[in-house]
KOLKOLLO-556743 format. One line per 4 residues: their letters; for each residue y, x, z of N, C-alpha, C, O. Coordinates in nm, 3 decimals. Last residue first. Layout:
a> Y X Z Y X Z Y X Z Y X Z  ...;
// end
This chain:
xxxx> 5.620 -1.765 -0.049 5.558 -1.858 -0.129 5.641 -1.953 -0.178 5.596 -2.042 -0.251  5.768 -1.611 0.107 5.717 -1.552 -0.038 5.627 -1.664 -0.134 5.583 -1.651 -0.248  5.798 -1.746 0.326 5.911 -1.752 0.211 5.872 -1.675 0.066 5.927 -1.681 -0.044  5.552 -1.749 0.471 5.621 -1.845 0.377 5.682 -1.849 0.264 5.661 -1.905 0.157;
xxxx> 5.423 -1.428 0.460 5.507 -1.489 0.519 5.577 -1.621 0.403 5.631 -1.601 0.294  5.165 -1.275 0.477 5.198 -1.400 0.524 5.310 -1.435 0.547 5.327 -1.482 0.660  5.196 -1.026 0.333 5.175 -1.153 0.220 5.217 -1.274 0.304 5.283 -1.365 0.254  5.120 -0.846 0.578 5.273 -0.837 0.456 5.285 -0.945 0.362 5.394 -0.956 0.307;
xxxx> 4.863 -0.902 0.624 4.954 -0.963 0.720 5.096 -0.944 0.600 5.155 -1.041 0.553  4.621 -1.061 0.360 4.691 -0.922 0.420 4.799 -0.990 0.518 4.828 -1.109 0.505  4.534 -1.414 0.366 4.551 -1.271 0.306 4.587 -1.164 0.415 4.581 -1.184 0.537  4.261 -1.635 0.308 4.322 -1.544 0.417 4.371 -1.443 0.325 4.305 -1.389 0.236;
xxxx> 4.216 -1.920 0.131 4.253 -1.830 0.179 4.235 -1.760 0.287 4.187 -1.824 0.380  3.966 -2.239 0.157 4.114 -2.207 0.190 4.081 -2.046 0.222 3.986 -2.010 0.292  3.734 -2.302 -0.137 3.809 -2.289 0.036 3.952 -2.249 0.024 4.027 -2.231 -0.073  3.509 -2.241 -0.343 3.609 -2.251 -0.360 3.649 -2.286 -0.153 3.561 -2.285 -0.067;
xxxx> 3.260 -1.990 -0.436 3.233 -2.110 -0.381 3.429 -2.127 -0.312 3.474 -2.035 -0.243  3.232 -1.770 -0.685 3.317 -1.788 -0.559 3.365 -1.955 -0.507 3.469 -2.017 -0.532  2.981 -1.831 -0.913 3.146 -1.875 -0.848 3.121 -1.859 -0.747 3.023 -1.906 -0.690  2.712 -1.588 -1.020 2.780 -1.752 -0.956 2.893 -1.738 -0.930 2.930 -1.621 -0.916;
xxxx> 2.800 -1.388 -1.275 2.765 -1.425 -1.149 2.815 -1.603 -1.110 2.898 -1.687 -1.146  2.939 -1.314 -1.521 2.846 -1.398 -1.524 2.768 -1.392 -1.430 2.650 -1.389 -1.462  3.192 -1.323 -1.444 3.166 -1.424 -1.547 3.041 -1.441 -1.572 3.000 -1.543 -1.629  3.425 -1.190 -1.240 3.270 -1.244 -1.235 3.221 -1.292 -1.344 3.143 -1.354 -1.271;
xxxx> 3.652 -1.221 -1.210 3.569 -1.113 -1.274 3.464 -1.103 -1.303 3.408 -1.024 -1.378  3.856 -1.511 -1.267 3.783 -1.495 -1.262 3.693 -1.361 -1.283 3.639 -1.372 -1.393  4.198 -1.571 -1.205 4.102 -1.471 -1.291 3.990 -1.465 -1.270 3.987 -1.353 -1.220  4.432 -1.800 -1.112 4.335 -1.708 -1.101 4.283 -1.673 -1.214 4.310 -1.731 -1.319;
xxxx> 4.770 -1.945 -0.961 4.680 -1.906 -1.077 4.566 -1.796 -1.054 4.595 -1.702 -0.980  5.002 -2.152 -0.933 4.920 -2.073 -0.815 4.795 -2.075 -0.972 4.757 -2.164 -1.048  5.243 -2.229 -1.036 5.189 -2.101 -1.042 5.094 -2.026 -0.958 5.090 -1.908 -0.921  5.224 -2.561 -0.964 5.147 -2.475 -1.089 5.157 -2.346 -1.112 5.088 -2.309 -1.208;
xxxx> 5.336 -2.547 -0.712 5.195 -2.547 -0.734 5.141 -2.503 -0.851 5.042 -2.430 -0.861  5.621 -2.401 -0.551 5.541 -2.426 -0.683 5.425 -2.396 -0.734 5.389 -2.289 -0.783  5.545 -2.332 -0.279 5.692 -2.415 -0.354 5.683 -2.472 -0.502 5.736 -2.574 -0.547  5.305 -2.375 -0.106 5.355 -2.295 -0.239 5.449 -2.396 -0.275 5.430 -2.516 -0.296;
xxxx> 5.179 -2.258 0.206 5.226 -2.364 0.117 5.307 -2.292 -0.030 5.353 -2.178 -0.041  4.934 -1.999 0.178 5.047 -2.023 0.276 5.105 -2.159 0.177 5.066 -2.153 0.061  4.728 -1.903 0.047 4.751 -1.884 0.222 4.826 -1.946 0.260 4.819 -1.975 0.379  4.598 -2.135 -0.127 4.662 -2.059 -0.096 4.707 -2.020 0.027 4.724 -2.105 0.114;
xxxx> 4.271 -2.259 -0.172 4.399 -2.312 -0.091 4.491 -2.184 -0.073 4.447 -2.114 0.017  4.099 -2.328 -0.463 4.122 -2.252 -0.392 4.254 -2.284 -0.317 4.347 -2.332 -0.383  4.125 -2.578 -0.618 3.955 -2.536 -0.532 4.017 -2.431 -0.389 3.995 -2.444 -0.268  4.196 -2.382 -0.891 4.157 -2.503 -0.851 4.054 -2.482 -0.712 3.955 -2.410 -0.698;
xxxx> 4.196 -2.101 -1.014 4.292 -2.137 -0.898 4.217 -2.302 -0.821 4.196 -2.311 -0.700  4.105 -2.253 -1.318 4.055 -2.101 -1.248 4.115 -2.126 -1.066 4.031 -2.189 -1.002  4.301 -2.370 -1.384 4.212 -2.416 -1.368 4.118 -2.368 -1.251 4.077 -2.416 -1.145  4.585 -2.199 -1.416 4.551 -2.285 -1.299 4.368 -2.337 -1.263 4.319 -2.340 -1.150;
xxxx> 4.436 -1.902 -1.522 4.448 -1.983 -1.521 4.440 -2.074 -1.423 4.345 -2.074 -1.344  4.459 -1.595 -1.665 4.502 -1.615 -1.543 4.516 -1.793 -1.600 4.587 -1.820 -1.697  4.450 -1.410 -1.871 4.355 -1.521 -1.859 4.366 -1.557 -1.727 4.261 -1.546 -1.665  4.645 -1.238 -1.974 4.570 -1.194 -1.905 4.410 -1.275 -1.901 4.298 -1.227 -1.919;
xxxx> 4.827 -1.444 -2.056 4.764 -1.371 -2.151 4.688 -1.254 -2.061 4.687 -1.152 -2.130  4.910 -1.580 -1.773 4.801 -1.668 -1.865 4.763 -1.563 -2.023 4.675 -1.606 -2.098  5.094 -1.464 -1.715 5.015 -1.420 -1.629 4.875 -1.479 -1.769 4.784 -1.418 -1.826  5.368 -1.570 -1.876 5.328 -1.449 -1.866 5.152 -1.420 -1.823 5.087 -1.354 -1.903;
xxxx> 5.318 -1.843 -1.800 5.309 -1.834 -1.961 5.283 -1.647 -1.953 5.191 -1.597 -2.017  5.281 -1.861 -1.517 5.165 -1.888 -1.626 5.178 -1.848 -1.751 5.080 -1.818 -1.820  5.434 -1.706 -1.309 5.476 -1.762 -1.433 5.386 -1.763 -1.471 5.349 -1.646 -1.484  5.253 -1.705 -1.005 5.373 -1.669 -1.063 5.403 -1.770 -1.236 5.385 -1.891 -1.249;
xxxx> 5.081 -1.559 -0.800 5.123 -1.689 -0.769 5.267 -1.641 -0.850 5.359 -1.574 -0.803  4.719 -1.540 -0.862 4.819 -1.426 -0.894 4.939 -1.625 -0.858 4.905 -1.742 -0.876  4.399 -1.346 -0.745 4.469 -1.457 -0.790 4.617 -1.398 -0.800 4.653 -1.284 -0.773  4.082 -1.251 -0.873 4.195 -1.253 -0.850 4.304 -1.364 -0.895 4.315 -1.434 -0.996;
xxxx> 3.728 -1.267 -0.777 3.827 -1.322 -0.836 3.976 -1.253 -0.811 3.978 -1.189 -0.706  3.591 -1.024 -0.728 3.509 -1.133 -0.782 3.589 -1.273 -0.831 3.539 -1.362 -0.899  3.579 -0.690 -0.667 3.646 -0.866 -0.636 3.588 -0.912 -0.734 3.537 -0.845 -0.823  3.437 -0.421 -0.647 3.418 -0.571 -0.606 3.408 -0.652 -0.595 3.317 -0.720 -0.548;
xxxx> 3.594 -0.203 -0.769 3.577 -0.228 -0.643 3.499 -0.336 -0.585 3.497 -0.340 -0.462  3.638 -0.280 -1.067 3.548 -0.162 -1.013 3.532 -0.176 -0.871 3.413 -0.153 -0.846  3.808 -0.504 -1.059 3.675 -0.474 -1.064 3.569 -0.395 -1.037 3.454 -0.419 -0.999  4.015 -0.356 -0.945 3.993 -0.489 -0.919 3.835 -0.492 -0.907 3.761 -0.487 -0.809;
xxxx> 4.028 -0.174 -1.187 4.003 -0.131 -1.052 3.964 -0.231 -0.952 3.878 -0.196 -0.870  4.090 -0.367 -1.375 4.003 -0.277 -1.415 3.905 -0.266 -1.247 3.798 -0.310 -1.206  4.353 -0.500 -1.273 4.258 -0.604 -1.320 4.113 -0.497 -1.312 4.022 -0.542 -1.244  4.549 -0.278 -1.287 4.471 -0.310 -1.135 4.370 -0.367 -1.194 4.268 -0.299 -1.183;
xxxx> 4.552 -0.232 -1.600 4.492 -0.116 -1.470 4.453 -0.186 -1.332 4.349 -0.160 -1.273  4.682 -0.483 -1.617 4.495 -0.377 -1.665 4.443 -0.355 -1.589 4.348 -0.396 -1.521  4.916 -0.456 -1.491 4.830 -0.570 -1.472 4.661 -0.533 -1.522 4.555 -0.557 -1.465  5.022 -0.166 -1.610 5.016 -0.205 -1.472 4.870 -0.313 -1.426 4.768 -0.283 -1.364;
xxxx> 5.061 -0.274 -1.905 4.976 -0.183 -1.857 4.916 -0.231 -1.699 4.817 -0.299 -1.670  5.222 -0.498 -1.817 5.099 -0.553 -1.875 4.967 -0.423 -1.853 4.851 -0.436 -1.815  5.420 -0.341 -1.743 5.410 -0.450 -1.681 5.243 -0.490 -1.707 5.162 -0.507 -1.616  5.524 -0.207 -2.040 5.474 -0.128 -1.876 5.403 -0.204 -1.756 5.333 -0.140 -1.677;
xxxx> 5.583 -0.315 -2.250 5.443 -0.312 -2.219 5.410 -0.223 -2.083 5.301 -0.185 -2.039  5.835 -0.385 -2.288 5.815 -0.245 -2.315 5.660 -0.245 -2.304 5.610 -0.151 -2.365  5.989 -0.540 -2.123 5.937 -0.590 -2.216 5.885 -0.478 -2.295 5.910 -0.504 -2.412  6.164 -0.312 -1.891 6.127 -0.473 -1.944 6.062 -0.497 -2.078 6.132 -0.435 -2.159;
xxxx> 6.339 -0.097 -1.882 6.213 -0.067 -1.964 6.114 -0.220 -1.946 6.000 -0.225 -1.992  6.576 -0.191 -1.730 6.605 -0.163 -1.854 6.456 -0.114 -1.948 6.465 -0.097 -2.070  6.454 -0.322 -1.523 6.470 -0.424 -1.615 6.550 -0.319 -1.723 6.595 -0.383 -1.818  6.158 -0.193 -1.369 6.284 -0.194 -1.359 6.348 -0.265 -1.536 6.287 -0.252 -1.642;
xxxx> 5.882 -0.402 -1.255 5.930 -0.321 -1.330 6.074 -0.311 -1.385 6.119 -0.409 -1.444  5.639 -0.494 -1.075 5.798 -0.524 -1.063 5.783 -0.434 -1.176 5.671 -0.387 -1.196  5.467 -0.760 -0.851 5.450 -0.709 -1.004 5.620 -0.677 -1.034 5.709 -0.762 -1.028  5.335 -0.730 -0.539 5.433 -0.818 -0.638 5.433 -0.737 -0.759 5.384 -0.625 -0.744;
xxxx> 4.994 -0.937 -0.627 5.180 -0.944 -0.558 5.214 -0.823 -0.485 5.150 -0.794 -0.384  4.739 -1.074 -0.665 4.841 -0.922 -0.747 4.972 -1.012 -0.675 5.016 -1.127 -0.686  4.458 -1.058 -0.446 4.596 -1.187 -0.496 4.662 -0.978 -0.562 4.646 -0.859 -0.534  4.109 -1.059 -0.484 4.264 -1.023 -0.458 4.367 -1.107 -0.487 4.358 -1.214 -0.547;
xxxx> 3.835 -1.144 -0.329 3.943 -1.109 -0.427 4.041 -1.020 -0.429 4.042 -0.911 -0.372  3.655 -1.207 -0.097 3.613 -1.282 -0.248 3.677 -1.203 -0.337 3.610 -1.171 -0.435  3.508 -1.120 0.211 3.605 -1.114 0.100 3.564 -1.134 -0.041 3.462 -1.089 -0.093  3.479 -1.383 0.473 3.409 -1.326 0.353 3.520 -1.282 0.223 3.590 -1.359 0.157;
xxxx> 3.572 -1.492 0.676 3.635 -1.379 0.696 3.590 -1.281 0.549 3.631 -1.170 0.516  3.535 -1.752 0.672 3.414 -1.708 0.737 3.440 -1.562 0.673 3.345 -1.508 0.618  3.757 -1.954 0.619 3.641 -2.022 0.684 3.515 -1.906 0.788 3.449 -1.928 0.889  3.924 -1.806 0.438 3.895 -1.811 0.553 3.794 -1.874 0.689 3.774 -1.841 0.806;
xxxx> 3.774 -1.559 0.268 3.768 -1.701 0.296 3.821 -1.701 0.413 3.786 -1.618 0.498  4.052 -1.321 0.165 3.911 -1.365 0.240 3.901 -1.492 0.223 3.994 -1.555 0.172  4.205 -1.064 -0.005 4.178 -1.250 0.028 4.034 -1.184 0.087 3.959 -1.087 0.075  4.378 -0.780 -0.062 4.287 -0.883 -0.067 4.262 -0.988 -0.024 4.372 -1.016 0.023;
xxxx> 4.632 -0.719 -0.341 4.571 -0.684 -0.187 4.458 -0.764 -0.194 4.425 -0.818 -0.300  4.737 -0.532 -0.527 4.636 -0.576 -0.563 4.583 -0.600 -0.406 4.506 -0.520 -0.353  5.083 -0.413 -0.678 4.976 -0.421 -0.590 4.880 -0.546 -0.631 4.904 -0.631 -0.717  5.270 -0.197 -0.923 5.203 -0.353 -0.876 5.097 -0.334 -0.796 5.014 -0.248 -0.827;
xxxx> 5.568 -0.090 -1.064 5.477 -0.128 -0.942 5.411 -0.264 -0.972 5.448 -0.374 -1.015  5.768 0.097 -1.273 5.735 -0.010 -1.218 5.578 0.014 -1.140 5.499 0.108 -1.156  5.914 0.360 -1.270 5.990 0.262 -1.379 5.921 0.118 -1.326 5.995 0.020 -1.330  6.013 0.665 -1.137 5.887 0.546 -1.147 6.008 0.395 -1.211 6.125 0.360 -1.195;
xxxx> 5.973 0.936 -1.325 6.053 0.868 -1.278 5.969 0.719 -1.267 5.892 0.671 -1.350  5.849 1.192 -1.519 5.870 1.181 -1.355 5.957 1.069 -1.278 6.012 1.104 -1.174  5.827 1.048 -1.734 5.891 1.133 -1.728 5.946 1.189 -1.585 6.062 1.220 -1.555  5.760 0.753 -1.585 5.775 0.822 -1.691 5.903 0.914 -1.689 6.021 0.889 -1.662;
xxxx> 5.500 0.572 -1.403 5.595 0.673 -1.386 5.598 0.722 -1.542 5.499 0.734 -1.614  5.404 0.321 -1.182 5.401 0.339 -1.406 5.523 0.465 -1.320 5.596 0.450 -1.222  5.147 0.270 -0.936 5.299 0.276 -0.983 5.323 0.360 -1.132 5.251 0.452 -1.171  4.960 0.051 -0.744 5.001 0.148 -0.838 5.125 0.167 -0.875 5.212 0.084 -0.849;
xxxx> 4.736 -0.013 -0.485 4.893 -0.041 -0.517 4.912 0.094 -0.562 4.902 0.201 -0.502  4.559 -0.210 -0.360 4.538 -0.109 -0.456 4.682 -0.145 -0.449 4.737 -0.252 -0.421  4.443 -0.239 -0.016 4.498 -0.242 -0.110 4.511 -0.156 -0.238 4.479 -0.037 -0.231  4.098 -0.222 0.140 4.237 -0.126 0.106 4.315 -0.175 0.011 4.253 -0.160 -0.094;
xxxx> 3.945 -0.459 0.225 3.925 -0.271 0.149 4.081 -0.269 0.155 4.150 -0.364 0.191  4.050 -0.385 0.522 3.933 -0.355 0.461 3.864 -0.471 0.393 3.780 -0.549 0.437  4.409 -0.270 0.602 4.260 -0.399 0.553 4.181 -0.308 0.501 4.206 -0.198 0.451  4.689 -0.216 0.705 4.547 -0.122 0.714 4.479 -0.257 0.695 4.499 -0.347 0.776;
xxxx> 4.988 -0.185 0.507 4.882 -0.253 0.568 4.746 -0.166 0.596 4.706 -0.072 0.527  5.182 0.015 0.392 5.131 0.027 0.520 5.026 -0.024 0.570 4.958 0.036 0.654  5.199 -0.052 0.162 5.177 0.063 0.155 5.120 0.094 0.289 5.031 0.177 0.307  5.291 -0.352 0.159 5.175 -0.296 0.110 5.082 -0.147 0.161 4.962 -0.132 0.185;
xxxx> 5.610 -0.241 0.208 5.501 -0.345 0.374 5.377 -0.310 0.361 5.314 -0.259 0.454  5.713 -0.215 -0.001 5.677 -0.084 0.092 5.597 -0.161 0.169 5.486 -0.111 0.189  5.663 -0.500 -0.116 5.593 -0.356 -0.183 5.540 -0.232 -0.102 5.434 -0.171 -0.102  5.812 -0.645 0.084 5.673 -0.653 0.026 5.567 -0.554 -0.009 5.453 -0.529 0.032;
xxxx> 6.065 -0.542 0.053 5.982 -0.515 0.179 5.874 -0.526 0.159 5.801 -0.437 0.202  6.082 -0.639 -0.210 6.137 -0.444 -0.219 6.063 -0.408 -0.028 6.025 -0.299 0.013  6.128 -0.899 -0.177 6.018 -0.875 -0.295 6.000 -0.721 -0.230 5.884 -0.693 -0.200  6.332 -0.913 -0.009 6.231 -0.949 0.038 6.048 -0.922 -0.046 5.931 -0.924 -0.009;
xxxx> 6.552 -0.817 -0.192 6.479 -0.756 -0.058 6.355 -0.836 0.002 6.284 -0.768 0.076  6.530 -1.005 -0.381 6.485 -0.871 -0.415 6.448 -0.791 -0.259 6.347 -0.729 -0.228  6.570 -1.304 -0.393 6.457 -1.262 -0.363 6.454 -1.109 -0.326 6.373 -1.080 -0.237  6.895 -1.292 -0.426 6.823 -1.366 -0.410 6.664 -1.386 -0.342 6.641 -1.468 -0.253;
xxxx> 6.918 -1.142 -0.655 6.981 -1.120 -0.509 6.905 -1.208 -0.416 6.854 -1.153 -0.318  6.626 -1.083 -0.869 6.764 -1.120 -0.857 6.790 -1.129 -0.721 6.690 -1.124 -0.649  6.432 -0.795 -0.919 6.445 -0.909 -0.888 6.567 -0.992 -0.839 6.611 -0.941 -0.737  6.484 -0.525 -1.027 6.383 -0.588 -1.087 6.432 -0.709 -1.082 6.475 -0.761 -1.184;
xxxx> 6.591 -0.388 -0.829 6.653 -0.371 -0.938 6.581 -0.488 -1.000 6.668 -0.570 -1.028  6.441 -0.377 -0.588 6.581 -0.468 -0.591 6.657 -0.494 -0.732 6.744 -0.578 -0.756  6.161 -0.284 -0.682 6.213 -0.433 -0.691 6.308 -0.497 -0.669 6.320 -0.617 -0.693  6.298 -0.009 -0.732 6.201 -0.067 -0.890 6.238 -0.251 -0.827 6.310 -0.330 -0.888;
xxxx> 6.372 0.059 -0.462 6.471 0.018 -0.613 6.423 -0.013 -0.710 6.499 -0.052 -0.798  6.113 0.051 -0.374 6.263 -0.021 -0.293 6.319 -0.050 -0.445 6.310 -0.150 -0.516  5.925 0.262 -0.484 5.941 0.137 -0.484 5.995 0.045 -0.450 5.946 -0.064 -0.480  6.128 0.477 -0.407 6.114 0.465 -0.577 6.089 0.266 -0.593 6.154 0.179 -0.650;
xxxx> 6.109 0.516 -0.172 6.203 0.470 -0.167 6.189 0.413 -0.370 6.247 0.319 -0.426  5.770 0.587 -0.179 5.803 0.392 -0.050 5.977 0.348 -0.141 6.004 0.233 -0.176  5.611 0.707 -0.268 5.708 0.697 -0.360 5.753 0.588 -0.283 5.774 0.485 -0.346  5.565 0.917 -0.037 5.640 0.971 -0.092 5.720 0.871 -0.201 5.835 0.895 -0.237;
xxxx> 5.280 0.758 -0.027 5.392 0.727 0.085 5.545 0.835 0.034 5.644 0.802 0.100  5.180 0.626 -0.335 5.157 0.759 -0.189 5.267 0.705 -0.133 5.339 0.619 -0.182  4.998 0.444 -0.580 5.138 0.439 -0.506 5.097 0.564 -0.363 4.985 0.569 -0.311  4.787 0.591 -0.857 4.814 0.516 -0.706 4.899 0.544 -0.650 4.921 0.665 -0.640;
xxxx> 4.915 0.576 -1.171 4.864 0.622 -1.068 4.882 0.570 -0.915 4.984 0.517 -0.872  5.012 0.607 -1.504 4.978 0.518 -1.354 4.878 0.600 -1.296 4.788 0.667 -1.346  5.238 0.715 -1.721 5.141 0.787 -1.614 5.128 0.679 -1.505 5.219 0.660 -1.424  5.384 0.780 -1.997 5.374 0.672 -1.935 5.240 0.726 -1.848 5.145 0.776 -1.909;
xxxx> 5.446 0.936 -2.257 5.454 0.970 -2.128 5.464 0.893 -1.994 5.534 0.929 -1.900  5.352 0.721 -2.470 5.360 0.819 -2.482 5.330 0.923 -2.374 5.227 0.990 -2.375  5.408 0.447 -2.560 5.477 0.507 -2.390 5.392 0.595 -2.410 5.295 0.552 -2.347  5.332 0.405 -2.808 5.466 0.349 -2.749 5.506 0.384 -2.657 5.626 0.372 -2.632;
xx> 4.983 0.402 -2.667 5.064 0.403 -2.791 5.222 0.319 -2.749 5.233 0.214 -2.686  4.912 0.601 -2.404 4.930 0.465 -2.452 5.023 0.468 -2.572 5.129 0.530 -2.571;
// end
């Protein structure tokens, strides 16, 4: 990648669980960070079908940031439609560096290559939205769990030129259900 040079993604292993602890306590303020840093390792464990994608940016043998890609169902009728990307971390002295955005590709790519047919993402629009992550997109769809803030409930469409993912309420991974992440 032009600018990161020695910049290496690759799928998260159970060897990097402590790398991804400190990419999100470091990442995320006191506030959230352990609960963001259980998230990540929690990922690593879930057993769903399909499988989470969960990558990690390493440079120079050192992991600098993470992002998973779990999946949604309807819930109405257990049918898998997507993914939700949570959580998206990257350690804050290589911030704004394009490691983050790599990351977001790369799953978005694999995303695809696997399947999904939408992804959703529950965060900052002005970031997520140069992806093409839009509330609009999100409309329709009921998040698993109540959202403290409705306008970052956001989607991607992969599909573009298949029919829509006929819109309903959620199901995610068990590591995603918990409130307070919403």
């Amino acid at each position: 990648m032009d600018g990161m040079p020695d910049l290496k993604i690759r799928t998260a292993t159970e060897a990097d669980r402590a790398g991804l602890c400190a990419i999100c306590l470091a990442a995320f303020d006191d506030s959230e960070n352990g609960l963001v840093a259980r998230l990540a390792v929690g990922l690593l464990d879930e057993i769903a079908s399909p499988p989470t994608i969960s990558l990690v940016a390493e440079e120079g043998g050192v992991l600098v940031g993470q992002v998973a890609f779990s999946a949604v169902w309807m819930k109405s009728d257990g049918r898998f439609v997507g993914r939700i990307l949570s959580p998206l971390a990257v350690r804050p002295e290589r911030q704004k560096g394009g490691i983050g955005s790599a990351l977001v590709r790369e799953g978005l790519q694999e995303s695809t290559r696997l399947g999904a047919r939408i992804v959703f993402v529950y965060g900052d629009p002005g970031y997520y939205g140069r992806f093409g992550f839009t509330a609009d997109q999100a409309r329709g769809y009921e998040a698993p769990c109540a959202l403290q803030y409705p306008h970052g409930w956001l989607a991607l469409r992969l599909d573009q030129g298949k029919s829509a993912v006929p819109p309903g309420a959620l199901e995610c991974v068990h590591a995603l259900r918990k409130p307070e992440l919403w």
